[in-house]
Each structure stands twice: as C-alpha cells, then as structure tokens.
N, C-alpha and C positions, 0 to 999 in steps of 0.2 A: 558791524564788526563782530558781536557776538553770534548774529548767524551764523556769520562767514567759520569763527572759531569752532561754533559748536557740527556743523556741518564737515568741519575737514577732521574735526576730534572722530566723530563716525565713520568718518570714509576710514582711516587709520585703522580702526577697529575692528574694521568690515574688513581691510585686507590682512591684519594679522591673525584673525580669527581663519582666514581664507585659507594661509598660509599654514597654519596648527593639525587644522581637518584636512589639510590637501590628501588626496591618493598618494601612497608611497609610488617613488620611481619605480620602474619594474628591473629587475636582474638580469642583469644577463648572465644567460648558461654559458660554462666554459667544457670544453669536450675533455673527455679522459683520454689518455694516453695508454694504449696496450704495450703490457710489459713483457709477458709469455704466455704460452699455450701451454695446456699439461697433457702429461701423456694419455695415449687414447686407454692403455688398461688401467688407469684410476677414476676413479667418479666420486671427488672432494664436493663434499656438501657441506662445506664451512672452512674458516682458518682464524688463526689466531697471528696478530702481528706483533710485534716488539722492535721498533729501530728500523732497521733493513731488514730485518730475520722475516720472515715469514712462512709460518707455520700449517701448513694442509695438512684436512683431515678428511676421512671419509673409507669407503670399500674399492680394494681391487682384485683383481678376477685372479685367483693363483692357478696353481698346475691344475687342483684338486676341485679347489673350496671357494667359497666369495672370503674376504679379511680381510677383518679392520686393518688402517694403516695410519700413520702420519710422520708428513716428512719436513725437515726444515730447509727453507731454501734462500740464497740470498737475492737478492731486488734484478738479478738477472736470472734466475731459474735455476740455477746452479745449486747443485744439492750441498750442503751441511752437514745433515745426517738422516737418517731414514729408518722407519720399523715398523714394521709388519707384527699385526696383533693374530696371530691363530693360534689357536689351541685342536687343530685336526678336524675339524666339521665349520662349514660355513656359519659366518656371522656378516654382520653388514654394521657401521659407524656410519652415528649419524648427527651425536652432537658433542662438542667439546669444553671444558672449563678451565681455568687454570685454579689452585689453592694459593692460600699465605706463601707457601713456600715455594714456590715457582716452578713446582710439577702440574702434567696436564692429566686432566680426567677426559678418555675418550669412552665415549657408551654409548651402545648401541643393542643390535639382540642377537642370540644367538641359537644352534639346534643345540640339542642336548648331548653328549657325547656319546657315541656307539660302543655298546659292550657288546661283544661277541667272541664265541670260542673257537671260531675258525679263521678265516682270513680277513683283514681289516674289509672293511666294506666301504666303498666309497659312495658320499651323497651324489647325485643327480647335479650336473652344473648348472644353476640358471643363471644367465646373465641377469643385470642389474637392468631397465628401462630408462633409459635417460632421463626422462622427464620426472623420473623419480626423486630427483638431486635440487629440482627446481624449488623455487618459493612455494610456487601456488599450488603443484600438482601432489595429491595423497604419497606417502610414501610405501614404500610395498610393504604389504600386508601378507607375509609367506608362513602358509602352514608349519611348516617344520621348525619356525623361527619364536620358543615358545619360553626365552630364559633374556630375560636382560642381563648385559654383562657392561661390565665398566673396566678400563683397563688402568691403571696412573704410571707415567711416563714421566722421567727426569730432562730437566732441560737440556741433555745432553742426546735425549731417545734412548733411554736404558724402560726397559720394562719393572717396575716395582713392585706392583702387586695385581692380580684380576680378582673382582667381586663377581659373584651372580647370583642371580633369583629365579628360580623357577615361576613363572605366572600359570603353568598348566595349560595355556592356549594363547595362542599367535596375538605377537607385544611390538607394537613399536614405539621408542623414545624417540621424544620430541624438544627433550629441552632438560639441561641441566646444571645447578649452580653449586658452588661449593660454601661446605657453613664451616663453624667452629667445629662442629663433628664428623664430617665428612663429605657427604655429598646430596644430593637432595635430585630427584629424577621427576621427568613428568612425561606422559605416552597415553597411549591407547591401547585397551586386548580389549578382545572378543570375548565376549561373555554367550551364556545359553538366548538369549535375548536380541541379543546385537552388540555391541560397541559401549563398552563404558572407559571414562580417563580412570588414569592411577595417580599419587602419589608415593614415590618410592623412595624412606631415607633411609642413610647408614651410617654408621660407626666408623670408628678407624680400624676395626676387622671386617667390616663386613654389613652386608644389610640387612637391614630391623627386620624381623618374621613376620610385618605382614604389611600389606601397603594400604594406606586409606584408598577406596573407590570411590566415584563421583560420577553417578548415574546408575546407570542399566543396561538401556537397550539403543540409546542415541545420543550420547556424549565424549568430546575429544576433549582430553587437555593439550598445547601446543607450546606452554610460553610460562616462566615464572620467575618472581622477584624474591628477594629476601629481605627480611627486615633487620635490625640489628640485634632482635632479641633470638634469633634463627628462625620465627614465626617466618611463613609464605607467603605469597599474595600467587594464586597460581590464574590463567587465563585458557578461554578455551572456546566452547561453542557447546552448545544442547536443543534438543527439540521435549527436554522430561521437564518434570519439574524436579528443581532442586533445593534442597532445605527450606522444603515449603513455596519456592517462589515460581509461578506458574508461567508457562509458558506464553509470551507477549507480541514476539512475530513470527512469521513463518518458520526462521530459525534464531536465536538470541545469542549475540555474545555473551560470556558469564566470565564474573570475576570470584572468585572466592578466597578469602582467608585460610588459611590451614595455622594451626598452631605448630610450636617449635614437636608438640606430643604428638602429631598427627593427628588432630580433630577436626573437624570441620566446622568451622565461626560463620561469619558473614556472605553472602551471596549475592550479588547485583548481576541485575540482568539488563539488557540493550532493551528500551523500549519502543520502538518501529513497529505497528503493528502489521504492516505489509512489507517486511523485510527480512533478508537473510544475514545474519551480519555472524563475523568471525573474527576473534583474535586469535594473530598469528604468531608475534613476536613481543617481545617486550626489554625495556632495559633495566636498570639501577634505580632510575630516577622518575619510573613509570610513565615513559614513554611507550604508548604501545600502537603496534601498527596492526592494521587489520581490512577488511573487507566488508564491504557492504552492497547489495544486489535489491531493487526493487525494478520487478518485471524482468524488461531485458537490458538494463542498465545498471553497469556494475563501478564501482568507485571503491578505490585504495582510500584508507582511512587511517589517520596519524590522531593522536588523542593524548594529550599529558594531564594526567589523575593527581591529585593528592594525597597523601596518607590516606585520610579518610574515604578515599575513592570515589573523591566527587570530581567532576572534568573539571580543567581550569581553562583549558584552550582545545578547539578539534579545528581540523581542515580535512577536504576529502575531494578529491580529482577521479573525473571519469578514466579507468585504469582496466585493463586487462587482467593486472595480476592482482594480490593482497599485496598492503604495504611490508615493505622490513624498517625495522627502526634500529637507531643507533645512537647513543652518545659519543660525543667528543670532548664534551667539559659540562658540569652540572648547568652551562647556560648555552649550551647548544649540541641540536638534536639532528641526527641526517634521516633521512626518510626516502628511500627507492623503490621505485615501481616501474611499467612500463603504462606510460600514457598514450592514450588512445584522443585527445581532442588539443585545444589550443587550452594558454595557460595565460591571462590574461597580466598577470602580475613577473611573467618570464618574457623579455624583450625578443617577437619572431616566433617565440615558441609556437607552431605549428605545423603538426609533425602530421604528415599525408598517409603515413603508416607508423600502426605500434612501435614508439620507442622507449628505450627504458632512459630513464631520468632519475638525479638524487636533488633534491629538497634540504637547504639547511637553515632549520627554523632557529629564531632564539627563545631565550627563559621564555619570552609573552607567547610565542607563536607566531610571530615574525619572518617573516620569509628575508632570510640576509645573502642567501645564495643559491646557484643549482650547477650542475654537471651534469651535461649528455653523452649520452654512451650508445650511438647508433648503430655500430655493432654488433651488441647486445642485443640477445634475440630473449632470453629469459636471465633474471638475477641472481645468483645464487645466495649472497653472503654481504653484506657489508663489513669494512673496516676503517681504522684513522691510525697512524702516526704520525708525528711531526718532521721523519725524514723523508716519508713518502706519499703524506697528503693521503687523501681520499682514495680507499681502494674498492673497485666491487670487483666478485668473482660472479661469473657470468658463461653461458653459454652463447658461444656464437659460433660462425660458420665455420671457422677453422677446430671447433672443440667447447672445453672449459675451459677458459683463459682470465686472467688476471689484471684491471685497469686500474689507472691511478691519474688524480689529480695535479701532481709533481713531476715536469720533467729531471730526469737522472742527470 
C-alpha cells in the first residue's frame, strides 16, 4: 500500500510539473482591417493617434518645394484639419512628438533660405523615393538639406513656432522626444570623414549652440529615450570606436547615455562578433527594436533593457526588415516587421512570401498576441488606441495606407 502511495504521489508530481514547464499554446494571428489609402502627393513617415483622431506626418510635393505637413483625420480619412509647414525652400518631416501641452513637434531638415537680389530663384524639384518612408530603407541623404528645423503645431494645426540649426552639411533626423525644456533631436550629417550621429537639444526659444557628436566617420543615431531627470539614453549603430569601447562585430549596435548637459556618459555595445546589428526604434520603457545580419541571414530583433541597460528579455525572427517597437501599457510591447519563415509559437504561421506581422509581448517577453497584415508590402509606423486597436501604417499596393486591429 505504501508503494502503491508513494508511486501515485510521483506520478502526480511528474504530471503537475509536466503541466508548469508545458510549451505555451501558440497565438493565433488575427488580420488587420484596411481603413484608407492616403493620398499619392504625401509620403507620411509616421502618425500620431489620440481616440479616433489620427494624426499624419511627413513631406508633400508642393507647386515649388518638398514641405513638411501634418494632418488630422478621423478613423474614416476624412480630414479634421491640415497644415503645410514651408517656409519657401524645400524641407522634408520626418519625425514627430507631442509636449505636456498637447502641441506636436514636427522635424525634420531643411535647405537654407535663398537670398538673392534679383528674382526669387526656385530650388530644383526632387521627388521624394518611396522606399525612403520605409522602416528599414536609409532616409535620403540630400545635399542641399543642411539645417534641421522643428516646427510645433497646436492641436488644432495652427503653426506656433519653427526652430533651426544649421549643421553646415546634409542632416537627417531620425528621432525626437520632448523634455521639460523643449525638445531633444537625434540624426545623422556628414562630416569631412563620413557620417557621424548628433545630439540636438533646445530651449523654449530655440536650440542650444551646439550639438553633442558621436562618432566621425561611421556612426548613425536612429532612436532615443528620456529619463526623468532629462538625461538621454540615445541608440544607434557604429563601426568607430566610441568612448573608448572598441569595435566587436562587423557592425555593433550602441547604446549611450547623454546627460540632461549634453555629455556623453556610458556606452554599450552589441557583442556578436560576426554581426551587423542595429538599433532602430525605441520606446519609454526601453523597448527597442532592431536588426541583426550574420552572413546572409538577417533577423528583426525586439530587446527590453533596464535602466542600467542590461537585457532583461530578447526574441528575434528571421525578417526582411528591422524591427519597430511600441508600447501600449508599461506591461505590454508591440513589435512589427515583415517575416520571411514560420513562427512556431504563432498558430499556421507560415507565410510562402514576405509578410509583415505585429508581436505583442508582455512585461516577461511573453508572446500574448499577433496581427497579420498581408497586404503590407513594407511597415511604416506603429500605433495603439483603445478606440481603434492596433494601427500600422504601411505601404501596399494601392499606396501608403492605414490598418487597424478594431472593426468600426
């Protein structure tokens, strides 16, 4: 009788333990619902939601000049309000933030204004490249484009104020948050060398006289957090060494500290030594999503850091593009890309050609959800609100159009 006890006390044991480590159920993907196409002369490289409102930003092609724009539209396309950022020579918008006060910072770069004593002289038109708008593709990098400017817009689309900087040679922004002082910028220009990222912050007149650099000849910044003391945490890519820390794979993602002063603190670098790895995006909560390439196999990469900017959870799918990341609440994360193989943890998922797909992790790193967007040919943007679910902005065959998780 006591074998008999002690044997069925095991068997019990063996199957609740079975049951604790079992594999999670896998998810099933639900497909996003296309809401509208935008029109073919704007190229929105981001938006900003609130409710039903939904906010595009980005460059459209005027009479003259490329100009920033952003417009508010509701959950059917239907415009709100609209406005056009030129100041008479092309510029291009390429990231947008909102402040305390519920005005938006649009910035972007721009040419320098023409002085001349005879008739106005009009720039050269270039259109914009599509693939310019995308996640994963560089953004254009144009000669004449050698001043960052920031525009802030009232929630109503009234223009308030424009900032700008001269960088002296061709600048693009990549990413930018707002602080207690103003606003806080992060990009690329060209230097005599090649490519170094900036640091760019400002006041509530205007921006600070000179901007921290971070590199030289082969560094992008692309992505940055704030702390609460206004100190940085900015994100990027390098082939230099930076603050002493030496280059570890073929290319290294880099994290660095910037103080509230603009100095440069702490450096961490991707250790892969046969790797290209990049950070592309990031959130509040240091979610960041990124990219990673060894040989000819390339994988989107999701990563949640700690203050101290140590990993606490990574996942990473074979992927065509860089990851985008997002928050929806400090305990859950969205992550899109476009997946190139099967997903073993997604119910079916496999997809016979490139699809984009979004991920939604929890605190641990928890896969609790995904949405597929077959139509999606590249991802522009992520977003979340609670009246319209999950949005990506997206190019696909009818344009740059707008999906969502929530039927209307």
């Amino acid at each position: 009788m006591k074998k008999f006890l002690f044997f069925a006390l095991i068997t019990i044991f063996s199957l609740s333990t079975q049951a604790i480590y079992a594999a999670p159920k896998p998810v099933v993907a639900r497909t996003l619902t296309p809401m509208f196409t935008l029109a073919e002369n704007e190229k929105p490289v981001g938006f900003i939601v609130s409710g039903k409102t939904i906010s595009f930003f980005g460059t459209s092609l005027g009479a003259n000049t490329t100009d920033g724009f952003i417009k508010a539209v509701d959950e059917t396309g239907m415009t709100k309000w609209e406005s056009t950022l030129d100041s008479g020579v092309d510029e291009i918008a390429t990231v947008a933030t909102k402040n305390s006060a519920g005005d938006t910072w649009i910035v972007g770069s721009g040419a320098k204004p023409l002085i001349t004593e005879t008739a106005t002289v009009l720039p050269t038109i270039t259109a914009l490249n599509p693939d310019s708008i995308t996640a994963e593709a560089q953004l254009p990098m144009r000669n004449d484009l050698t001043q960052v400017i920031a525009w802030r817009v009232s929630s109503s689309g009234q223009l308030l104020q424009t900032l700008t900087y001269d960088m002296g040679s061709p600048v693009v922004v990549r990413a930018a948050i707002s602080t207690d002082f103003g606003i806080a910028v992060v990009g690329t220009y060209v230097t005599d060398q090649g490519n170094a990222g900036f640091v760019l912050q400002s006041s509530l007149n205007g921006f600070l006289s000179k901007p921290l650099s971070i590199g030289k000849n082969d560094t992008e910044l692309n992505a940055l957090s704030r702390n609460p003391d206004n100190s940085l945490i900015v994100f990027g890519s390098s082939t230099e060494i930076i603050s002493g820390k030496k280059l570890m794979g073929l290319r290294d993602g880099i994290i660095a500290n910037v103080s509230a002063t603009g100095k440069l603190g702490n450096v961490v670098r991707s250790s892969n030594s046969k790797s290209i790895r990049s950070w592309q995006s990031s959130t509040s909560n240091l979610v960041l999503g990124g990219s990673a390439t060894i040989g000819s196999k390339t994988e989107a990469v999701i990563t949640k850091f700690a203050q101290n900017l140590n990993p606490l959870w990574t996942t990473r799918f074979a992927s065509q593009t860089s990851a985008l990341t997002l928050d929806v609440t400090v305990n859950s994360h969205l992550m899109a890309f476009v997946s190139t193989s099967p997903i073993a943890t997604i119910a079916g998922w496999k997809p016979k050609s490139p699809t984009s797909i979004i991920l939604n992790f929890d605190s641990k790193g928890a896969l609790i959800g995904a949405y597929g967007a077959p139509t999606v040919l590249t991802p522009i943007a992520l977003g979340f609100s609670r009246d319209l679910g999950v949005l990506l902005l997206g190019v696909s065959a009818k344009g740059v159009s707008i999906f969502h998780s929530l039927p209307r």
